[in-house]
C-alpha positions in Angstrom: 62.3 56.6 93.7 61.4 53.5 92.9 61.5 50.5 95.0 62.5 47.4 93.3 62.4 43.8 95.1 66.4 42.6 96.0 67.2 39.1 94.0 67.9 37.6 97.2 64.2 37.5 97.7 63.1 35.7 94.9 62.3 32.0 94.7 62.6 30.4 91.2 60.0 27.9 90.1 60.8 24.7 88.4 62.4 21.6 88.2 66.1 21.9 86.8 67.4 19.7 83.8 70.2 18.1 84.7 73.2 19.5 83.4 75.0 18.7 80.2 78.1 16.4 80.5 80.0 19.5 78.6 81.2 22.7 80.8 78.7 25.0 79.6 75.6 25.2 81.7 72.6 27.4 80.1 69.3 28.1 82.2 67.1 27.9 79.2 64.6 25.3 80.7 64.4 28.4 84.2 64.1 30.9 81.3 61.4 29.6 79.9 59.5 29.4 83.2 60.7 32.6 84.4 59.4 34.3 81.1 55.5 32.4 81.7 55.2 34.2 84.9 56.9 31.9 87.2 58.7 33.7 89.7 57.2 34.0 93.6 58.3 37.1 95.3 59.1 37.3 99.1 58.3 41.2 100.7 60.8 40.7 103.3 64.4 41.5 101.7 66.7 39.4 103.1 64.5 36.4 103.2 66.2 33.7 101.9 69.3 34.1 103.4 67.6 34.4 106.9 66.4 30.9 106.3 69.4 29.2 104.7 71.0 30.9 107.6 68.9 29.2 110.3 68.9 25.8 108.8 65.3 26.0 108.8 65.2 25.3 104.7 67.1 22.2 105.4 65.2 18.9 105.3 62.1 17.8 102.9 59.2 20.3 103.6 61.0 22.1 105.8 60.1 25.8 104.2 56.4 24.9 104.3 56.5 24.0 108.0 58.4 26.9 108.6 55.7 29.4 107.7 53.4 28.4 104.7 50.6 26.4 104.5 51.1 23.0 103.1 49.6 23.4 99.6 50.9 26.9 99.0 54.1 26.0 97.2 54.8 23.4 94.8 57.1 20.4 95.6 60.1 21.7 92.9 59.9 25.1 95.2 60.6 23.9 98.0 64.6 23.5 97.2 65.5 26.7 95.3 66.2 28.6 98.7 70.4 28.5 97.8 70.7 24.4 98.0 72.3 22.0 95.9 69.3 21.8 94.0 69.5 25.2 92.5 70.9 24.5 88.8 73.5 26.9 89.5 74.7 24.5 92.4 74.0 20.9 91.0 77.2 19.0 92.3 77.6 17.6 88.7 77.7 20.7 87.1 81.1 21.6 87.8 82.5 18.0 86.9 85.3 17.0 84.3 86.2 20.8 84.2 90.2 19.7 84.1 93.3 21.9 84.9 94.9 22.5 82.3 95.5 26.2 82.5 97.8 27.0 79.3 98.3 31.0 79.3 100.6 30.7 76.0 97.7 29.5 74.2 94.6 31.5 76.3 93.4 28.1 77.5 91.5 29.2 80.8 89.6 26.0 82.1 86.6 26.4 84.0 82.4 26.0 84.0 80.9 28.8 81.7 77.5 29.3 83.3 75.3 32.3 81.6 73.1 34.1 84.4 70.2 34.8 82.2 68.2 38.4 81.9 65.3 36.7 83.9 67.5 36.7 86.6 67.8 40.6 86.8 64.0 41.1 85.1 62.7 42.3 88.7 65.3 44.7 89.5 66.9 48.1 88.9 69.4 46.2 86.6 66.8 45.0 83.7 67.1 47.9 81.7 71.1 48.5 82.4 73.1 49.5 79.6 74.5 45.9 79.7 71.3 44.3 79.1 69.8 46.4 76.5 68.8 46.3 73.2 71.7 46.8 70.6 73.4 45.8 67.7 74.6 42.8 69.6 71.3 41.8 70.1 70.5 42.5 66.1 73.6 40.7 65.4 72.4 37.6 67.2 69.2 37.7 66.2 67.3 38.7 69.1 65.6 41.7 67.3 65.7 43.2 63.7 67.4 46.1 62.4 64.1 47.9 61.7 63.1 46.6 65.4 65.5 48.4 66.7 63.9 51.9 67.6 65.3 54.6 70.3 62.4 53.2 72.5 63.8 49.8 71.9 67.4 50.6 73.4 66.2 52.0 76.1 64.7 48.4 77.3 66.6 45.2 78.3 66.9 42.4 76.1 65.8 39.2 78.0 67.7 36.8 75.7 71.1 38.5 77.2 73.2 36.9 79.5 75.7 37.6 81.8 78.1 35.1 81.7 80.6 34.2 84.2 84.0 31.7 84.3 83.7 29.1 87.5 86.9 27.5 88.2 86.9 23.9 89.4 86.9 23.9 92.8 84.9 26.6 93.5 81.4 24.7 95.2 83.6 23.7 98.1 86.4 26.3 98.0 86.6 28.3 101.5 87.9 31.2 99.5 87.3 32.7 96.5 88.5 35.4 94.1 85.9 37.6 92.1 86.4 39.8 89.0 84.9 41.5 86.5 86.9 40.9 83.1 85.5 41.5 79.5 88.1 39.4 78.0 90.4 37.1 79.5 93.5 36.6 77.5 94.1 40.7 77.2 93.0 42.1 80.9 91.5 39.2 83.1 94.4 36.9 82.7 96.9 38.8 85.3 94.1 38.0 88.1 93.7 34.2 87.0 97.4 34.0 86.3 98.3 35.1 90.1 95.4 33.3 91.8 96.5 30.0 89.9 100.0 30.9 91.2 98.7 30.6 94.7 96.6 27.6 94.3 93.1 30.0 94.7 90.0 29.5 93.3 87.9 32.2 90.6 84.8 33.3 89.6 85.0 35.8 86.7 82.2 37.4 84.9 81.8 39.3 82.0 84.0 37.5 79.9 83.5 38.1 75.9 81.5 41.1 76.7 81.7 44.6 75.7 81.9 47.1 78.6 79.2 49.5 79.5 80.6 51.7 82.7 81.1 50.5 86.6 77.3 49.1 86.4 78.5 46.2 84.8 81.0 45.3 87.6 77.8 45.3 90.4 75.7 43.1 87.7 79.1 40.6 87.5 79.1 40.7 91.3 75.6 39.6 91.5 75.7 36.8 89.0 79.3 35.8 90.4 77.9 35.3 94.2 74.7 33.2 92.7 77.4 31.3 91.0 78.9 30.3 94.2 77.5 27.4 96.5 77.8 27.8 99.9 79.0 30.9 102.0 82.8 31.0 101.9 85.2 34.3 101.6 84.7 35.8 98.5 87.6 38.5 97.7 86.3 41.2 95.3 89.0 42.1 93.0 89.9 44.1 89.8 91.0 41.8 87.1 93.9 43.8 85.5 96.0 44.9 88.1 95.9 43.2 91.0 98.7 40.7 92.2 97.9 38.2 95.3 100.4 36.4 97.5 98.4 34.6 99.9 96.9 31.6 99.9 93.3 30.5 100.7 94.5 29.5 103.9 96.5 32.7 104.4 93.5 34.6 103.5 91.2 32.9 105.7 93.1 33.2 108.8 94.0 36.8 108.2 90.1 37.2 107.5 89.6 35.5 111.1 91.9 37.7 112.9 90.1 40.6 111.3 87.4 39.6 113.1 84.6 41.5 111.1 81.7 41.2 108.7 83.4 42.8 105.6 86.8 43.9 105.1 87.2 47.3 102.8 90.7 47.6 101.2 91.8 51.1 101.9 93.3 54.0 99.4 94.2 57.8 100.1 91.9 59.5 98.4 88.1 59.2 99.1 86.9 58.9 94.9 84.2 60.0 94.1 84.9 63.3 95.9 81.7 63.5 98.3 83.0 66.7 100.7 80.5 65.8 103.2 82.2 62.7 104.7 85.4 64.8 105.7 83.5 66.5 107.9 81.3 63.5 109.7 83.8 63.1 112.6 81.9 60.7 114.5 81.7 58.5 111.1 85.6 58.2 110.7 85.7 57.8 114.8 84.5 54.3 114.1 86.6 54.1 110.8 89.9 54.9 112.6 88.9 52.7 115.5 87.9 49.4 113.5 91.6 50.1 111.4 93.3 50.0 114.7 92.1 46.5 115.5 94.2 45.3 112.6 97.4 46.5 113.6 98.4 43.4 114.1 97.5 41.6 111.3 99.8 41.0 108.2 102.8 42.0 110.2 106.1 40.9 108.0 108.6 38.9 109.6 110.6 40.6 111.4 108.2 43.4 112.3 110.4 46.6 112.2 107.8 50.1 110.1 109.2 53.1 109.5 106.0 54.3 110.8 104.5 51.8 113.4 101.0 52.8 113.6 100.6 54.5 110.5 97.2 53.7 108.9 97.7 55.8 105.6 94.6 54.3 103.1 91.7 56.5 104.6 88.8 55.1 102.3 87.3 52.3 100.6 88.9 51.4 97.6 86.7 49.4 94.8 89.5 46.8 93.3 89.9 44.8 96.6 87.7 44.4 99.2 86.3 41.1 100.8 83.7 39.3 102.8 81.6 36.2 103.1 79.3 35.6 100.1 76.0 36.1 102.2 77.5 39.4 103.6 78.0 40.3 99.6 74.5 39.6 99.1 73.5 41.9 101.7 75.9 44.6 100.3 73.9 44.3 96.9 70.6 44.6 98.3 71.6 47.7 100.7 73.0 49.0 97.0 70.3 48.4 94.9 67.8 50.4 97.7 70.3 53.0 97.9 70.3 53.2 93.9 68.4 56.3 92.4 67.4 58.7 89.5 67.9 62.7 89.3 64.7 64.7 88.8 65.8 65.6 85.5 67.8 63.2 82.2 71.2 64.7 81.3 70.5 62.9 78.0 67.6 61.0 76.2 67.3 57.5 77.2 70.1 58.2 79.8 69.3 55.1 82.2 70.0 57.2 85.0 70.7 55.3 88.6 73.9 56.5 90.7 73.9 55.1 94.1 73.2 58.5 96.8 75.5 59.2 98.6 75.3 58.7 102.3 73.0 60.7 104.3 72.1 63.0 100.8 68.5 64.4 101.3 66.3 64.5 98.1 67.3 68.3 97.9 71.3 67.7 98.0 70.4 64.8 95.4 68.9 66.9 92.6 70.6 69.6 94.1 74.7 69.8 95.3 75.2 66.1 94.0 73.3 66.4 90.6 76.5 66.3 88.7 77.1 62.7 89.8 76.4 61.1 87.2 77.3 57.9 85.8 76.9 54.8 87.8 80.0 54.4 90.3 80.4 51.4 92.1 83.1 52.8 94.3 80.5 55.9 95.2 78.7 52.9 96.3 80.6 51.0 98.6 81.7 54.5 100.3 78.1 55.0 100.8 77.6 51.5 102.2 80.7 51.9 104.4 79.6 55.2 105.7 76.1 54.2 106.6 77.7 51.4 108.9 79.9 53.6 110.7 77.1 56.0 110.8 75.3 53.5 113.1 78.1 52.6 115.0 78.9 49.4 113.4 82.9 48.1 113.9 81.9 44.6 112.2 82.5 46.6 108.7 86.1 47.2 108.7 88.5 49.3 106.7 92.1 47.8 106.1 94.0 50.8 106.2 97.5 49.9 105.9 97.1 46.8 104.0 97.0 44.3 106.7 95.3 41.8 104.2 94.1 44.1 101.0 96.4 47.0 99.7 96.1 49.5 97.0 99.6 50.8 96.7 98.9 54.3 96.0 101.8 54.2 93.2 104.4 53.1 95.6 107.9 52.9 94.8 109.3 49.1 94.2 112.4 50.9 96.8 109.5 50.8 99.4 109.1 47.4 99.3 110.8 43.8 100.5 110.7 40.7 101.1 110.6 39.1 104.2 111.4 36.4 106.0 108.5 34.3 105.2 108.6 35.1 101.3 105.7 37.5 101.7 106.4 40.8 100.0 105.9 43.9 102.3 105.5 47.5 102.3 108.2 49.4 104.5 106.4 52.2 105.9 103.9 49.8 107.6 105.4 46.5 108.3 103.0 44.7 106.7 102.8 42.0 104.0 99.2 42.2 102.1 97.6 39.3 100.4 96.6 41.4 98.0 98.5 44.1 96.4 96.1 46.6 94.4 97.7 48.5 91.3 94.7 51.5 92.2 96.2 54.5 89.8 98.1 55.5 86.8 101.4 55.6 88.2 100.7 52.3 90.0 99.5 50.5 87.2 102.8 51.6 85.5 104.8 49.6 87.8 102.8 45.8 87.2 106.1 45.1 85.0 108.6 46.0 87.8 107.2 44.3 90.6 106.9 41.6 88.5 110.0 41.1 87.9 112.0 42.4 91.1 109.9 39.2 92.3 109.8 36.8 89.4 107.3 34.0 90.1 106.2 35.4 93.5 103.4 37.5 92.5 103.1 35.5 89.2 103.1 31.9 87.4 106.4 31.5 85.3 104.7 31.8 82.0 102.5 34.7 83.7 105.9 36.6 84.3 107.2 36.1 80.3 103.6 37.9 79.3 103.8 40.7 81.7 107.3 41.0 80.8 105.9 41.3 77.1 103.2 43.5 77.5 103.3 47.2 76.6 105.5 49.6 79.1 102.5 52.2 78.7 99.9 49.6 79.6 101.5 46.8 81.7 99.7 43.8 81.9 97.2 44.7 78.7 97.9 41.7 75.8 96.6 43.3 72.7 94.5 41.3 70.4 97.3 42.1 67.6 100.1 40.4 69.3 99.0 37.3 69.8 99.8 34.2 67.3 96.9 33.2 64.8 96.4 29.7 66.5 95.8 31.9 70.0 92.0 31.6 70.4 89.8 34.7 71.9 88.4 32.6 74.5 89.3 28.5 75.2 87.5 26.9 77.6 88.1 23.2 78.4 85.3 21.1 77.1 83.5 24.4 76.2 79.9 24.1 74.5 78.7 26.4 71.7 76.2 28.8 72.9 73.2 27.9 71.6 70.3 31.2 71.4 
């Protein structure tokens, strides 16, 4: 297995440009310096957030005081350890983005920053199906038709991009929302239509891109979090069918009484099926006991469950899950060490990495678990949460009864109410989530009812009319062919062209 250095790691060499007056913010000045060599690599994973974490890279010459000798960096260095000065966090950057969010007309304002391939180059990632060679990249001009060999597209293409959508406020937001969207005005507007509703701020990547499997939600992940100054809450959503109700206050003092590291929204069934965790009693020992510490979290008012107690949602669940940004970054380095390749290609050019499963010797890899394949991210966050209870660990929580974050499991709209408090809650529990996760096919069904038993709850006005007008089989999907002529594909407010 190969051992590839986490981006967390990795200092970035070079002065930035300041950053055009427009919205659109491209790293083709890093790019260039990235693609002459220019990157410094740390051994120690985890290095950079150690020291932003101490304070110790605060203050002019700090980081060489720390532990390098004066003249072993140069000056421009010395800042790129997560401060303001990283061009992803300039303070101008996200300036004059507006608000004028317009969901008839697919007008979503915010910064569109592309995280560039240099970014990834040093990682498991650079020769992920999203990054590869392909007719996009012939199409843009990256590489020729005759270029374009099986060799070729089994290689990443460094003039990709992944992009992601910063709302305004984001830099100095205490919470955040995160998804993965490939186009706004048909999936990722339900998300952004029921975070603006509640006055939240987003970070979406992905957007105007095709989609290549779960991978591309870990690389969106990635990019978001670099996108994102500072260390507040990030919530990691799906874009499509997820409603919130809280907000960023809400969600931060529910996160405070949590009192944990990361917070894993719960579901019933542990997916992808690994038979081993049923049995690892001391594991879910430290599972149960970490759920029990939320009982009193999210309680509706008045506080009456039909089963008081209950703590139905056994196991990570993917679409809704939450944490502050440096306890992310952590989560993606843990992944990408834990990501690996079977002994053998199931296909040519197959690019291979599934995250193993907790505990999984090299034998049970290529052995029992061979037939996982195709990258999962939620194998990987069960893996993840196993390894910490494993250990012992009760800082890594799982919210299994939807005390903040609740996958409903295909719940009947009779099973719900709301409360006192205009908070929406789920009978058999008592309590009122923040975040309401659509997790299956007969949940997903039911976007359009729980929409409109609580018109303008979940939902802006004009978000309600489109769920309302969306398909009954695919709630909440706006195909392309309904849309009016002067409805654009993608509007962003003071948008640039995207210049190769």
């Amino acid at each position: 297995m190969e051992h590839l250095p986490s981006e967390r790691s990795r200092l970035l060499i070079g002065k930035p440009q300041s950053p055009s007056k427009e919205s659109s913010v491209k790293f083709t000045s890093m790019v260039k310096k990235v693609s002459y060599g220019g990157l410094v690599t740390f051994g120690i994973l985890g290095t950079v957030a150690i020291l932003n974490k101490t304070g110790i890279t605060k203050g002019k010459g700090a980081l060489k005081k720390f532990f390098l000798p004066s003249d072993f960096l140069p000056e421009a260095v010395q800042g790129f350890l997560r401060s303001e000065r990283d061009p992803i966090y300039e303070s101008t950057a996200s300036a004059s983005l507006g608000s004028d969010y317009d969901l008839n007309n697919n007008v979503f304002p915010g910064q569109k920053v592309d995280i560039p391939w240099a970014f990834f180059e040093n990682t498991k990632w650079h020769d992920a199906p999203f990054f590869r060679y392909d007719g996009e990249s012939v199409e843009k001009g990256h590489i020729t038709q005759e270029e374009l060999t099986e060799e070729k597209q089994r290689q990443g293409d460094p003039k990709k991009t992944m992009p992601v959508l910063k709302t305004a406020g984001v830099d100095s937001a205490q919470v955040v929302v995160t998804a993965h969207a490939t186009s706004m005005k048909e999936i990722g507007w339900v998300l952004y239509d029921s975070a603006k509703n509640q006055g939240l701020e987003m970070v979406i990547s992905g957007v105007d891109t095709p989609f290549h499997g779960f991978a591309d939600k870990v690389i969106g992940l990635k990019a978001a979090l670099h996108a994102i100054n500072g260390n507040p809450i990030v919530v990691v959503a799906d874009a499509s069918d997820v409603f919130l109700q809280c907000s960023a206050a809400e969600f931060q003092e529910r996160f405070t009484q949590a009192d944990a590291d990361l917070v894993f929204g719960g579901e019933t069934q542990l997916w992808p099926e690994i038979s081993d965790y049923f049995s690892r009693e001391a594991e879910k020992a430290v599972k149960n006991k970490g759920s029990q510490t939320l009982l009193k979290v999210g309680q509706s008012t008045p506080y009456n469950p039909i089963n008081p107690g209950d703590i139905p949602n056994g196991w990570p669940n993917a679409g809704g899950w939450m944490a502050r940004k440096e306890a992310l970054l952590e989560y993606i380095s843990s992944t990408e060490n834990r990501m690996a390749k079977f002994a053998t290609e199931e296909w040519p050019g197959e690019w291979g990495y599934q995250c193993k499963p907790d505990g999984a010797t090299d034998a049970d890899w290529n052995g029992k678990y061979a037939g996982l394949r195709g990258f999962d991210d939620q194998l990987c966050l069960n893996a993840y949460a196993m390894g910490k209870w494993r250990t012992g660990d009760t800082r890594h929580k799982l919210d299994a009864d939807g005390s903040i974050l609740f996958s409903t499991n295909g719940c009947p709209l009779s099973d719900t109410a709301m409360d006192k408090k205009n908070k929406v809650y789920y009978k058999y529990t008592g309590k009122a989530p923040c975040l309401w996760h659509m997790n299956n096919p007969i949940a997903k069904i039911r976007l359009k009812e729980f929409a409109s038993a609580y018109p303008n709850h979940f939902l802006t006005p004009e978000g309600n009319a489109a769920m309302a007008a969306t398909p009954d089989e695919h709630p909440g999907h706006r195909p392309a062919s309904s849309l009016g002529k002067k409805e654009k594909e993608f509007n962003l407010h003071h948008a640039a062209s995207h210049a190769q």
